[in-house]
N, C-alpha and C positions, 0 to 999 in steps of 0.2 A: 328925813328922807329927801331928796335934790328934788326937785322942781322941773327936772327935764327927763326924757324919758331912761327908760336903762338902755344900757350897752351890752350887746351877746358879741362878742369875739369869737371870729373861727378862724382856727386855724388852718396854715398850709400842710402840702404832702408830706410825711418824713419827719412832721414836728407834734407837736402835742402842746396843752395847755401852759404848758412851762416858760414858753416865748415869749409869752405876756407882760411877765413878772413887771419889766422897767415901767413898761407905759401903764400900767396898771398905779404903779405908784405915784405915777402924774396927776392920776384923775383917784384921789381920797371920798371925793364927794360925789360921786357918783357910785349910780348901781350897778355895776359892772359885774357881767356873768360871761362863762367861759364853757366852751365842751371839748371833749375829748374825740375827735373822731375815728371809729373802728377800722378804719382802712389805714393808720399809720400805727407802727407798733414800733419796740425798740427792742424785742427779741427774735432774730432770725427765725429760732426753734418755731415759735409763736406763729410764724406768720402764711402756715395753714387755717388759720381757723380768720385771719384780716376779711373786716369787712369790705364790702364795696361801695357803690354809688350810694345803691338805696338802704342801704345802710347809713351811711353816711345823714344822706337826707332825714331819714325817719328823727335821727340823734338832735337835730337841728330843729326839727318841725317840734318835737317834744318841751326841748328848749325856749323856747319862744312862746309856747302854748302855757309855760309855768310861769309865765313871766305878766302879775295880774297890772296892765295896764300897757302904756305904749312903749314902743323898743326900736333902738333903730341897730342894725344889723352890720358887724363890719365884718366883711371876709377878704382872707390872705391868699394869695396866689390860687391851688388847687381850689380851697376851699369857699370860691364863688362857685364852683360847678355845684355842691349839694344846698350852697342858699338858692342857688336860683331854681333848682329842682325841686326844695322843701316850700317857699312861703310866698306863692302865688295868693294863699287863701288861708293864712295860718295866724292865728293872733291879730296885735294890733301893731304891725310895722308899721314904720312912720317913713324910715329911707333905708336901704340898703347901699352900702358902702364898698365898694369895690377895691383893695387896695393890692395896687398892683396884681390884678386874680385875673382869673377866665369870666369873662363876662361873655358867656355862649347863649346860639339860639336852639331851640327847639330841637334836634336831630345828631345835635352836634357830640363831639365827645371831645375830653383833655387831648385825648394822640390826634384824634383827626384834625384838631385845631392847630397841631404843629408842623399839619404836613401826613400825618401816616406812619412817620418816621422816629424812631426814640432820639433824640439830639443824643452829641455825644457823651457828653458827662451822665447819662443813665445807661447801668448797667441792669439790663432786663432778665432775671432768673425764672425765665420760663415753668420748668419743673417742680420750683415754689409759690409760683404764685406772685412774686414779689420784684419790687426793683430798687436796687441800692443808689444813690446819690456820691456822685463820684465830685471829690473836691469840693467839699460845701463850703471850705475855707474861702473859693473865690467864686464860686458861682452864687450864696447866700449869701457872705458875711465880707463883703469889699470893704466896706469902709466901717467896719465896726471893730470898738476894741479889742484889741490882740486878748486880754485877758476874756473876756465875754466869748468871743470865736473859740478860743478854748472850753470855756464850760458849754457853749451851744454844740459845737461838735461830737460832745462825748453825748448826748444826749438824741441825737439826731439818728430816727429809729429806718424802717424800712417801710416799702408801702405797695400795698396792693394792685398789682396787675388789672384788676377787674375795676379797679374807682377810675381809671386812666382808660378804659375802651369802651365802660358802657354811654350808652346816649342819653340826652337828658329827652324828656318829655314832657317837660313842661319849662318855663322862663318865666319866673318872676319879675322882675326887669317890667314886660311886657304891661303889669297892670301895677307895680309900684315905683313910685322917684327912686332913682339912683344918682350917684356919685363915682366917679371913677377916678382914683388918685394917680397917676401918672409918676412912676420912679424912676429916674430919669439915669440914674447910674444904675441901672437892673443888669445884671448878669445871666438872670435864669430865664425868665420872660424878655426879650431886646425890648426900648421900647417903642420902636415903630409898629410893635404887635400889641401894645398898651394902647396906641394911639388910635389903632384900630379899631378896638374894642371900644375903647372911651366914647365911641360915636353911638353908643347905645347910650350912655346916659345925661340925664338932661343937664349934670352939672359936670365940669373936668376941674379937678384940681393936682396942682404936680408938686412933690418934692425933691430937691438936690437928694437923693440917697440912695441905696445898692435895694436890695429884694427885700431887705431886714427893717425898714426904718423902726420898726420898733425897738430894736436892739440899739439901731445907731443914731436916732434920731427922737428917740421916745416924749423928749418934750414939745418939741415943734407937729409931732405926729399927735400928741394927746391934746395941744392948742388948735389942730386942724377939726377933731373929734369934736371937741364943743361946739363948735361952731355950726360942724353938720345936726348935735344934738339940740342944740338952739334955734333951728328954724320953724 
């Protein structure tokens, strides 16, 4: 068993545990743990019953609570809104990791922090409940392998309407260290809106990559990962 604490990976909106797989392979010696969040799914039919926030949150707080000893938490785009709602007071975090995510306060929500407004590559299916991700080829996967954008595209589900408008009520951030990695080629999040956020946490770290680094960058992102697991 490693010597430094485990790793809980969450994932972003539209995706699922699957994301993982590269940077997963980078890190062999580590305890590396993953969830699935109920607010992305990969069946349209399905996506009456997609969870929401606290949904979300619960799924992560559960996670973390199973994990017998310290853990330091990395969340992907969306999937900073339910760490920073789940683990104010949950297990034994050590840092919470922000990677390229919403690092939001108190009140806030995903849509409000955009403005109010769906940008234009989300297509909002009101009547389902749900919103489709339009071009993930260039808003996800800029600089990642043509073959990889392929098998991530077929894979890349739908996501609940309600994870994206409710508010948070609580910030973790607030009483744990954070890291906020800065991706510098991001398409989905700009990043002068990374840059903004990064000013919540006590450490900024950037890398050259598109919203994916894990896809496109998974060794240099899994050498970043130690190092926040080694302090």
């Amino acid at each position: 068993m490693s010597a430094l604490p485990a790793l809980l990976l969450v994932h972003g909106a539209w995706h699922g545990p699957w994301c993982w797989r590269q940077l997963i392979d980078e890190l062999p010696d580590i305890d590396v743990r993953t969830v699935a969040l109920p607010s992305s799914g990969d069946d349209t039919a399905a996506s009456g019953v997609l969870g929401d926030l606290r949904d979300d949150a619960a799924v992560v707080a559960e996670a973390v609570a199973a994990i017998d000893g310290p853990v330091v938490v990395v969340a992907h785009s969306y999937g900073g809104v339910p760490v920073t709602e789940a683990l104010g007071s949950v297990g034994d975090v050590r840092r919470l990791v922000y990677l390229c995510a919403f690092q939001l306060d108190v009140g806030d929500s995903l849509l409000s922090s955009v403005g109010g407004t769906p940008p234009p590559w989300w297509e909002v299916r009101e009547r389902e409940g749900h919103i489709v991700a339009l071009e993930p080829e260039r808003v996800f996967y800029g600089d990642v392998d043509p073959e990889l954008v392929e098998q991530a595209v077929a894979q890349v589900g739908v996501q609940s309407l309600a994870s994206f408008s409710q508010p948070l009520t609580r910030a973790a951030w607030h009483t744990l260290p954070s890291t906020y990695v800065v991706c510098e080629a991001d398409c989905a999040i700009p990043p002068f809106a990374q840059e903004a956020m990064s000013n919540r946490a006590q450490e900024v770290r950037r890398l050259d990559a598109s919203h994916s680094p894990f896809l496109s960058r998974p060794a240099e992102l899994a050498a970043l990962l130690r190092e926040e697991l080694a302090r």
